[in-house]
C-alpha positions, 0 to 999 in steps of 0.5 A, a space after each residue: 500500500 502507498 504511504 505518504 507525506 504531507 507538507 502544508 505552506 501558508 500562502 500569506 496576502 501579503 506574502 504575494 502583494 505589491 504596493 501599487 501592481 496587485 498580486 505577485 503571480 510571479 513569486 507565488 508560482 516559484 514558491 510552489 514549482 519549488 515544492 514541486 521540484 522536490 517532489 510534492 503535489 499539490 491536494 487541496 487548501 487546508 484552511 483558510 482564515 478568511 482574511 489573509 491567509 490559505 494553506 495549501 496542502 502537498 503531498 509526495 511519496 513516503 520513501 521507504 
């Protein structure tokens, strides 16, 4: 049976906003292309508070 793994990253507004040009779509899609570079897929949101805050839920094969 596949065991896993699982990450969870917080993806704050303020995190990915600028000033005066919105969203940085740009830094949001490198933070998660990184997690996928080590191996983690993306499942779902986990939480959200609302206001500021999603976390986001990845998953990978348990080695071993």
């Amino acid at each position: 049976m596949q065991k896993w793994e699982y990450k969870t990253f917080r993806a704050d507004r303020d995190d990915y906003k600028g000033f005066f040009k919105g969203v940085k779509n740009e830094k949001f899609e490198k933070d998660i292309n990184d997690l996928g570079r080590e191996g983690w897929e993306f499942v779902g949101n986990g939480l959200n508070d609302g206001l500021n805050a999603m976390i986001l839920v990845f998953k990978r094969p348990l080695e071993g």
